[in-house]
VEXTI-203444 format. One record per residue: x, y, z of N, C-alpha, C, O in turn; chain; residue number from 0; residue in one letter. Coordinates in Angstrom, 1 decimal, always signed. Layout:
PT  n.east  n.north    n.up  ca.east  ca.north   ca.up  c.east  c.north    c.up  o.east  o.north    o.up  c    k  r
PT       X        Y       Z        X         Y       Z       X        Y       Z       X        Y       Z  A  NUM  A
...
# end
This chain:
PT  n.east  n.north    n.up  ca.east  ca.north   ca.up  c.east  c.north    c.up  o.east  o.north    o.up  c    k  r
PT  +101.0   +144.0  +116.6   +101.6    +145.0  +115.7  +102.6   +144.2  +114.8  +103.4   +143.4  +115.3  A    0  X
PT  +102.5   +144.6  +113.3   +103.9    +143.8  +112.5  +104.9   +144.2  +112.9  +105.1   +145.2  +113.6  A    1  X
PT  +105.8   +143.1  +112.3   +107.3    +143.7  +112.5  +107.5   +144.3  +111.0  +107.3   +143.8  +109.9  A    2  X
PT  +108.2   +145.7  +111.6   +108.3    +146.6  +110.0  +110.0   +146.3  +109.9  +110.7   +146.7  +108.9  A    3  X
PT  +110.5   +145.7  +111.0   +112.2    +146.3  +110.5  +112.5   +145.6  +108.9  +111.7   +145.2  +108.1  A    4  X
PT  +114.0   +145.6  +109.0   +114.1    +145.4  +107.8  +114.2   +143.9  +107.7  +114.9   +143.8  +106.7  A    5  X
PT  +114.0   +142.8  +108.2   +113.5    +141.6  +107.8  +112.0   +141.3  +108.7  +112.1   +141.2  +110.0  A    6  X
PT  +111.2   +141.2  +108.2   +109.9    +141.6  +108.6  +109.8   +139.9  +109.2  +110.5   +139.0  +108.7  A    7  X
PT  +108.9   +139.7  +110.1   +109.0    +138.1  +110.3  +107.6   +137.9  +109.4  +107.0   +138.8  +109.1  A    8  X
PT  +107.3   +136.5  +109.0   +105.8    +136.1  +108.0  +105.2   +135.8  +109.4  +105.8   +135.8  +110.5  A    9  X
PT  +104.2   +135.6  +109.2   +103.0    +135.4  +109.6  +102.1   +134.2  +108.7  +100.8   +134.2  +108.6  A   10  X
PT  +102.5   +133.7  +108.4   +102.0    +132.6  +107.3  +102.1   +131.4  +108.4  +101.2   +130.5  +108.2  A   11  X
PT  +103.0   +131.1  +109.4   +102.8    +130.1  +109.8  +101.8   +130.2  +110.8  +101.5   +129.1  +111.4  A   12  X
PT  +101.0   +131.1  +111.2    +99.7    +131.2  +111.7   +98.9   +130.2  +111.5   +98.6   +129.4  +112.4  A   13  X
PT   +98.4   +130.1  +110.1    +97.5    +129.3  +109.2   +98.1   +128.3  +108.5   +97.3   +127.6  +107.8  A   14  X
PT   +99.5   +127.9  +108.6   +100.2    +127.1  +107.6   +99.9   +125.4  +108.1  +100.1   +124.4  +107.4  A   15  X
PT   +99.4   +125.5  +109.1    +99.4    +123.6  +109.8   +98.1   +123.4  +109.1   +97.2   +124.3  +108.7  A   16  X
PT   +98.1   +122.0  +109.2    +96.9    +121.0  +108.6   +96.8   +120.1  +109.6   +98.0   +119.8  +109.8  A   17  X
PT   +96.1   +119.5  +110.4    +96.3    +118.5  +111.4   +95.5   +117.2  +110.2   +94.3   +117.2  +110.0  A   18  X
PT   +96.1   +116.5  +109.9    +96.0    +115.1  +109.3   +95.3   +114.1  +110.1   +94.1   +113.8  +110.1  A   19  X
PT   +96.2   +113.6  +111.0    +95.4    +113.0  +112.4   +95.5   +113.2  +113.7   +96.1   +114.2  +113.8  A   20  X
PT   +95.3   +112.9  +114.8    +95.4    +112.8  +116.2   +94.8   +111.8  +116.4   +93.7   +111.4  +116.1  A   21  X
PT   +95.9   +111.1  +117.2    +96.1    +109.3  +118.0   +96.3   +109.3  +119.4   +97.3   +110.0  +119.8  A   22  X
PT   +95.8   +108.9  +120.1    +96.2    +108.2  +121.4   +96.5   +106.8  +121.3   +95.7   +105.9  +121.3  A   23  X
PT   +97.8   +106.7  +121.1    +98.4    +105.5  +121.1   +98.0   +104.5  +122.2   +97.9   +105.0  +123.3  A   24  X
PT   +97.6   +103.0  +122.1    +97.1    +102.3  +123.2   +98.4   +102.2  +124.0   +98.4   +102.1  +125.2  A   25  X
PT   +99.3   +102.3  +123.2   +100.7    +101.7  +124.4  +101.8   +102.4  +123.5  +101.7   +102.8  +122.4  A   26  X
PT  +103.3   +102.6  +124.5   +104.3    +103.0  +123.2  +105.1   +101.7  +124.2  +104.8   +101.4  +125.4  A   27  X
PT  +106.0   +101.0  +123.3   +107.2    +100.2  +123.5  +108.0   +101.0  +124.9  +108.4   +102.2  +124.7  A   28  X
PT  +108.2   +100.6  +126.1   +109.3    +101.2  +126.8  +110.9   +101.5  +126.0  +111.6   +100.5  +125.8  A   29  X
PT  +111.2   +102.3  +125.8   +112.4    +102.8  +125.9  +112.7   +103.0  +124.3  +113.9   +103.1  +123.9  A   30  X
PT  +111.9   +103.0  +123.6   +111.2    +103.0  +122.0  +112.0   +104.2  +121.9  +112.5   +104.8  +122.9  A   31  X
PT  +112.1   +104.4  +120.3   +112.9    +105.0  +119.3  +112.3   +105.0  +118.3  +111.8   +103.9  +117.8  A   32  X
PT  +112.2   +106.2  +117.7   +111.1    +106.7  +116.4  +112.3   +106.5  +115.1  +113.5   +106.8  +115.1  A   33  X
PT  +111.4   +106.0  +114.1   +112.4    +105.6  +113.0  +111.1   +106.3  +111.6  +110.0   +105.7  +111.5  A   34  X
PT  +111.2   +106.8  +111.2   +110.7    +107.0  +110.0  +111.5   +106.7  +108.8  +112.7   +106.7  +108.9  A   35  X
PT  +110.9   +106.6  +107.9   +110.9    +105.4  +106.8  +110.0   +106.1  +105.4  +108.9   +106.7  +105.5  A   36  X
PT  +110.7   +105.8  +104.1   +109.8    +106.2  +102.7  +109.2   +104.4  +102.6  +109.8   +103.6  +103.4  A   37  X
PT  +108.7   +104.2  +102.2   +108.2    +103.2  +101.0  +107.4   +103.6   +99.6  +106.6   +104.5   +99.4  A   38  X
PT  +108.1   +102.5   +98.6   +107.8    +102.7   +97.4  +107.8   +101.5   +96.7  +108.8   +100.9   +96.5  A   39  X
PT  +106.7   +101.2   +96.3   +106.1    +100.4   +95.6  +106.0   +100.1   +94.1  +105.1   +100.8   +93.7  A   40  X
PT  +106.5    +99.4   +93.1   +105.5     +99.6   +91.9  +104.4    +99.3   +91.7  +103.5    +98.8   +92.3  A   41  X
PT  +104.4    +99.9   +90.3   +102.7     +99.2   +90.2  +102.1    +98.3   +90.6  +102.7    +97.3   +90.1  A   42  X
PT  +101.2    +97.9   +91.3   +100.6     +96.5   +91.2  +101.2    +95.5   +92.3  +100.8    +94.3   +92.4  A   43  X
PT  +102.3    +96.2   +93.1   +103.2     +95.2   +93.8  +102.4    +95.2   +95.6  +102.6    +96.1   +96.4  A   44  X
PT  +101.6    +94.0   +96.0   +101.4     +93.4   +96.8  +101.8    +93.9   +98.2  +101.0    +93.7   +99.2  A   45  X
PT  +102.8    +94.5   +98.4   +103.7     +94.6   +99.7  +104.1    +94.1  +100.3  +104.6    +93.1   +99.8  A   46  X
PT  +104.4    +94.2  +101.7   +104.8     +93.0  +102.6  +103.4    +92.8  +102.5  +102.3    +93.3  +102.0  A   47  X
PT  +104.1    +91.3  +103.4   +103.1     +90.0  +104.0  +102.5    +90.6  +105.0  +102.6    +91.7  +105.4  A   48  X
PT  +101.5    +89.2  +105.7   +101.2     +89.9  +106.8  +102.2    +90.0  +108.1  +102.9    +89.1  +108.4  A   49  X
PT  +102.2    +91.1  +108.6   +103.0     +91.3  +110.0  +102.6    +92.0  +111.0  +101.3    +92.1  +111.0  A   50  X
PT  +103.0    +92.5  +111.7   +103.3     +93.0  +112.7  +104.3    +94.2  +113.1  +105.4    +94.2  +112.4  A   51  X
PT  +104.4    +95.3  +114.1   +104.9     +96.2  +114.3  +105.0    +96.2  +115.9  +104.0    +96.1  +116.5  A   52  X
PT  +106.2    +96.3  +116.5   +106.3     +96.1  +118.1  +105.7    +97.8  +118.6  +105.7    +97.9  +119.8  A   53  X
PT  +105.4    +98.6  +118.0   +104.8     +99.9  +118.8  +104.2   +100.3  +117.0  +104.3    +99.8  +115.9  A   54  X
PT  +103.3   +101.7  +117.6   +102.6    +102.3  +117.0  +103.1   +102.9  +115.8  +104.2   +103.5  +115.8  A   55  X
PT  +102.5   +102.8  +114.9   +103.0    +103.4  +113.6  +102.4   +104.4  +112.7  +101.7   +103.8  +111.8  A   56  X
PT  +102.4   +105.6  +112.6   +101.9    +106.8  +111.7  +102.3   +107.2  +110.2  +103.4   +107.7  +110.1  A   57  X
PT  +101.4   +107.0  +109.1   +101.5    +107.5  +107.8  +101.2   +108.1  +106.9  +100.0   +108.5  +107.1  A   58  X
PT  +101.8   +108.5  +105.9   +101.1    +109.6  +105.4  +100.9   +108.8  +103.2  +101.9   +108.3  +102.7  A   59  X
PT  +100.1   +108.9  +102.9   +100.1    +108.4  +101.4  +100.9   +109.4  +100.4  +100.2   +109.8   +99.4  A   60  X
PT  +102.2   +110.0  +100.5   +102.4    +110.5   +99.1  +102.0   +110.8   +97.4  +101.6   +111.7   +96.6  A   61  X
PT  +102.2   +109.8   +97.3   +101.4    +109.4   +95.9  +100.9   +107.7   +95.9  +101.1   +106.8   +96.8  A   62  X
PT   +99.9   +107.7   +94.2    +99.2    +106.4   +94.5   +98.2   +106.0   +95.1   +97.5   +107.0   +95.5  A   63  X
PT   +97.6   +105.0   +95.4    +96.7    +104.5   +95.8   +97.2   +102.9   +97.2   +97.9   +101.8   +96.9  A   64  X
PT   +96.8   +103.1   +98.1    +97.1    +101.7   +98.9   +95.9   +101.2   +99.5   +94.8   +101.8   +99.9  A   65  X
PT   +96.4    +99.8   +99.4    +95.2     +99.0  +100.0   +95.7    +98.5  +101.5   +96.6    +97.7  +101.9  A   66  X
PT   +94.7    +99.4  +102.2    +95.5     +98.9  +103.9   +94.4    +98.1  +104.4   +93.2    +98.4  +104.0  A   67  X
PT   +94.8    +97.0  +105.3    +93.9     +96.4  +106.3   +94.7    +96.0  +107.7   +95.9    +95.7  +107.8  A   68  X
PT   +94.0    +96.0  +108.3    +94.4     +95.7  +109.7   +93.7    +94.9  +110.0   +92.8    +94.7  +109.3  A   69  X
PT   +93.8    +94.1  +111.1    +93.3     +93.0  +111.7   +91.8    +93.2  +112.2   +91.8    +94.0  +113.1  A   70  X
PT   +91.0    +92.9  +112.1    +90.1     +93.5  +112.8   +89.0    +94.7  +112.1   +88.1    +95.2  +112.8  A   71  X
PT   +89.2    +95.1  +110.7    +88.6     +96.2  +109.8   +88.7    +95.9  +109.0   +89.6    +95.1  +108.8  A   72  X
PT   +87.9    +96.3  +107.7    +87.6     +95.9  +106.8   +89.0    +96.7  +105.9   +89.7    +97.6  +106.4  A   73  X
PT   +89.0    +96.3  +105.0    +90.1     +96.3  +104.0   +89.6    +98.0  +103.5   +88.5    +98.3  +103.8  A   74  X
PT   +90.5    +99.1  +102.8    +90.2    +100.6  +102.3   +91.3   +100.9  +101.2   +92.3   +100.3  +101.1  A   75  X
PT   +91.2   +101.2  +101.0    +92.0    +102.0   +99.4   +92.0   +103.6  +100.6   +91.1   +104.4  +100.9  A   76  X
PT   +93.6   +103.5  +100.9    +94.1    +105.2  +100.6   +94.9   +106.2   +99.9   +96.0   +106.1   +99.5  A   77  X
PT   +94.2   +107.1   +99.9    +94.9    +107.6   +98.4   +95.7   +109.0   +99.0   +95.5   +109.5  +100.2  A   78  X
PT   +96.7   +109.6   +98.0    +97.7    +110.4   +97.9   +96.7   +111.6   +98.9   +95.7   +112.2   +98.7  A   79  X
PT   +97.9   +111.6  +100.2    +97.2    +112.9  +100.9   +96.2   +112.6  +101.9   +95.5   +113.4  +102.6  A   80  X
PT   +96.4   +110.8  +102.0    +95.6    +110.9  +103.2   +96.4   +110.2  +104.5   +97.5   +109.7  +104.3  A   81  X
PT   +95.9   +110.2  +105.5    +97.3    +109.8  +106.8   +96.3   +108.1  +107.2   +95.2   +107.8  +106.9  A   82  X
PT   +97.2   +107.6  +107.9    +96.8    +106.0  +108.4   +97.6   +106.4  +109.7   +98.4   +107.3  +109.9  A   83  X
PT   +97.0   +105.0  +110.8    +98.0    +104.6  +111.9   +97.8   +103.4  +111.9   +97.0   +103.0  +111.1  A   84  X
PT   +98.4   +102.4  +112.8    +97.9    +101.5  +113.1   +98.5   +101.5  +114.8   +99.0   +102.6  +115.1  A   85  X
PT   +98.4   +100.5  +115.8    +98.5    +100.1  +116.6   +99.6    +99.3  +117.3   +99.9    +99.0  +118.5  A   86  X
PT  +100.1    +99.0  +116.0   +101.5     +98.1  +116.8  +100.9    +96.7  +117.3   +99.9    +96.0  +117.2  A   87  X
PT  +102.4    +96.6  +118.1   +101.8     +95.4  +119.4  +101.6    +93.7  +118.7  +102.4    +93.3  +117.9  A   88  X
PT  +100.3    +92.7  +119.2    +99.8     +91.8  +118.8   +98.5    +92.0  +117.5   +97.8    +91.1  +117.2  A   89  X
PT   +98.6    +93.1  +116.9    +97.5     +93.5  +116.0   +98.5    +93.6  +114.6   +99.5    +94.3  +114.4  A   90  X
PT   +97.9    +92.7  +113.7    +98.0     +91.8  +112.8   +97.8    +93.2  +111.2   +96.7    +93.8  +110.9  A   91  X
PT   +99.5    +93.4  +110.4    +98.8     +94.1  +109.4   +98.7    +93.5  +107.9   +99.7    +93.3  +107.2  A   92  X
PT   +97.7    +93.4  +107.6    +97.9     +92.3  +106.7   +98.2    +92.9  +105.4   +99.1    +92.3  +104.8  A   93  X
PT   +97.5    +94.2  +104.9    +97.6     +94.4  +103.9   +98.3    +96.2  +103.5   +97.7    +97.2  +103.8  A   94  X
PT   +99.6    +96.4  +102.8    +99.9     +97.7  +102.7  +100.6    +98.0  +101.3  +101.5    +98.7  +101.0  A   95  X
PT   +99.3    +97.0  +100.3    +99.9     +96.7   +98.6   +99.2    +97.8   +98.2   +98.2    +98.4   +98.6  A   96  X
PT  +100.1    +98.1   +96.9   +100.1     +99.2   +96.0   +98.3    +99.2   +95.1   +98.1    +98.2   +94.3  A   97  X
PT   +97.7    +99.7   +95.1    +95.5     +99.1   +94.8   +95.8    +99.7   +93.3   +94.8    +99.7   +92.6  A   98  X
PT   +97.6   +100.4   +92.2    +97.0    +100.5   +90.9   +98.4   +100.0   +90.7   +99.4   +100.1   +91.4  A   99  X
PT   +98.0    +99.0   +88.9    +99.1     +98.7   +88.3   +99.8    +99.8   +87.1  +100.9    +99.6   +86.6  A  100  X
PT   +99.0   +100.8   +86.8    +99.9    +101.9   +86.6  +100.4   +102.7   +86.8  +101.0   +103.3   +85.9  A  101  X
PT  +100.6   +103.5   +88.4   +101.5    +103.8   +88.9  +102.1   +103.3   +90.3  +101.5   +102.5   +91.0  A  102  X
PT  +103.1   +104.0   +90.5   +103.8    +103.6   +92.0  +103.1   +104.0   +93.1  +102.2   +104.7   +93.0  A  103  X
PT  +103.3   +103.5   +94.5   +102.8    +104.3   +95.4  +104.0   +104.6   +96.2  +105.0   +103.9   +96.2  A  104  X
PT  +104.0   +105.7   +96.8   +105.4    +105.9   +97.9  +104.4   +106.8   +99.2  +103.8   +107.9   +99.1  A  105  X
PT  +104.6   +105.9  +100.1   +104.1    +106.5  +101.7  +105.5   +106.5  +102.3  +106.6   +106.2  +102.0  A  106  X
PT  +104.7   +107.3  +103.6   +106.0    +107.4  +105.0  +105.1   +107.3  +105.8  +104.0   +107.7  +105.9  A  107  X
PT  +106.4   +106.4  +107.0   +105.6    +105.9  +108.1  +106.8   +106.2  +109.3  +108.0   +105.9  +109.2  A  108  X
PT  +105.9   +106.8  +110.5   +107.1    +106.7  +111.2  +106.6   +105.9  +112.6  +105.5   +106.1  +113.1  A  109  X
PT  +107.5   +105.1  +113.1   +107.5    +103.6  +114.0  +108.3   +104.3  +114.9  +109.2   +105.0  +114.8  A  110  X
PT  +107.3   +103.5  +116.3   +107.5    +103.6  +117.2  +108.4   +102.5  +118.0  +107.9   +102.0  +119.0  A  111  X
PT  +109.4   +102.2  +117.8   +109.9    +101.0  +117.8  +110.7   +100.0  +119.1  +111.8   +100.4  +119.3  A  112  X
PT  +110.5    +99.2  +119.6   +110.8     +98.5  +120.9  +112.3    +98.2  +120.8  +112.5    +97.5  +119.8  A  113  X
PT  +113.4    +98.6  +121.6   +114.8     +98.3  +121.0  +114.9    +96.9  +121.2  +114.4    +96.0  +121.9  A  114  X
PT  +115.8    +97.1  +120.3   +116.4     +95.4  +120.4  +115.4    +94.7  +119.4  +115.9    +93.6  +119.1  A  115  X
PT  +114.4    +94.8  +118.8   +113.6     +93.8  +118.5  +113.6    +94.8  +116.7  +113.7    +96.0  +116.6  A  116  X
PT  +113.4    +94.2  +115.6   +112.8     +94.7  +114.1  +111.6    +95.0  +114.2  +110.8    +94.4  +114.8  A  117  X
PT  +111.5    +96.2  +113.4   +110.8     +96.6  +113.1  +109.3    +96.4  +112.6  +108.3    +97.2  +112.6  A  118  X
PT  +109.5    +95.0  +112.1   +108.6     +94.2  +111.8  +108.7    +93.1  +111.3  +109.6    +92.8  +110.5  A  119  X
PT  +107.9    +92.2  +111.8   +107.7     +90.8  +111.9  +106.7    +90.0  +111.2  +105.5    +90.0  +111.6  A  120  X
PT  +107.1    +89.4  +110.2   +106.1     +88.5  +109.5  +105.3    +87.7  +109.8  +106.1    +86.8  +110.2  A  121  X
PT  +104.3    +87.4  +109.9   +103.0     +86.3  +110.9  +103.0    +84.8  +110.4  +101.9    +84.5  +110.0  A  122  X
PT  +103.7    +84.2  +110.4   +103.3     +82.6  +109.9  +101.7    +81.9  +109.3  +100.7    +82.5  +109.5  A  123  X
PT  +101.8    +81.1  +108.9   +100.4     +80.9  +107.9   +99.8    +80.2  +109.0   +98.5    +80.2  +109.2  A  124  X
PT  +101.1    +79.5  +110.2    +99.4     +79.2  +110.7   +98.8    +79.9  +112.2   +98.0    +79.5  +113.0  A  125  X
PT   +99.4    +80.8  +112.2    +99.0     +82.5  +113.1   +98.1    +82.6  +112.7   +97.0    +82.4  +113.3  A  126  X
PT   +98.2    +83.0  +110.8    +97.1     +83.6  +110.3   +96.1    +82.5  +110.5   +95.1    +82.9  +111.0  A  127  X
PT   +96.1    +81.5  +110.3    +94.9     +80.6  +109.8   +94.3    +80.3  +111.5   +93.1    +80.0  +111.5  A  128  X
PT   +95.0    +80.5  +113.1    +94.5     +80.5  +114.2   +93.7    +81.7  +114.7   +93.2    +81.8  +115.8  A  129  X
PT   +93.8    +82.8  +113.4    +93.5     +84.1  +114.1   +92.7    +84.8  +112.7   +92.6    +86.0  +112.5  A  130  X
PT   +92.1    +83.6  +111.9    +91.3     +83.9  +110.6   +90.0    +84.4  +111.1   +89.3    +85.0  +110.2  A  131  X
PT   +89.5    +84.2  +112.2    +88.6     +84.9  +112.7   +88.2    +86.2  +113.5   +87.1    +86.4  +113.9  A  132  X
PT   +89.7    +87.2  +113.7    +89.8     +88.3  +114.0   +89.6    +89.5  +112.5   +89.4    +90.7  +112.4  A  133  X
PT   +89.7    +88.4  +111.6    +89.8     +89.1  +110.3   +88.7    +89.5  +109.5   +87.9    +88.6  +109.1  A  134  X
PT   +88.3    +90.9  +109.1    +87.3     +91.3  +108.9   +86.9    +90.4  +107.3   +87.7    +89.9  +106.4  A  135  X
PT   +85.7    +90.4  +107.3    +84.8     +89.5  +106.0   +85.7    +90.4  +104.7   +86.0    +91.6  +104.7  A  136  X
PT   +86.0    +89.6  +103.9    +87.0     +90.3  +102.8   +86.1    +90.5  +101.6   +85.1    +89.8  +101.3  A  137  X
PT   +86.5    +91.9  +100.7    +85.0     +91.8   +99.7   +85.2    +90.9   +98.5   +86.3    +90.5   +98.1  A  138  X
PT   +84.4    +90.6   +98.2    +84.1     +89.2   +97.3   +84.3    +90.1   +95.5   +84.2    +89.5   +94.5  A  139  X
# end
């Protein structure tokens, strides 16, 4: 039965969720702390390097276009409105550059984060070049 009084409650939040994704995280950091975070990019701008994330990490594409890859998968363009995760841990992210040079991109991500340790960690060239074979075939 509605409520008739005189502030009636909505009923809109019935139907109002979207579920974007659902993760079973392989692992969370013991004693981890969630940090979310904007990023914003300009046009055309590369992003970080490759790195790393000490726990799991959830995103959403605002606006723009990004080019994500992860260690282990092939490279993807996602666009405004779509969600990403990755894994954290020893799993390598290489790629989270902006895929147009006329506009910006701005995502949010929110990290699962191991205390005491940043948030993320840049991989050295010769990481990468020991572990160039975890790395999916790049398109030509």
């Amino acid at each position: 039965m509605p409520d008739t009084g005189p502030n009636p409650r909505s009923t809109a939040w019935q139907t109002a969720i979207t579920t974007l994704q659902e993760i079973e995280p392989p692992f969370i950091p013991e004693g981890a702390h969630a940090m979310t975070i904007v990023i914003e990019y300009p046009p055309g701008d590369p992003g970080v390097p490759p790195h790393r994330h000490t726990g799991p990490c959830f995103g959403y594409v605002l606006e723009g276009e990004m080019v994500f890859e992860l260690e282990g998968e092939p490279e993807r363009v996602l666009h405004a409105g779509e969600a990403f995760w990755e894994p954290g841990g020893d799993v390598i992210h290489y790629q989270d550059g902006n895929n147009r040079d006329d506009i910006p991109l701005r995502f949010t991500v929110t990290m699962l984060c191991a205390p005491g340790k940043p948030m993320l960690t840049l991989v050295d060239e010769d990481e990468l070049a020991q572990r160039r074979d975890r790395r999916a075939p790049r398109p030509s």
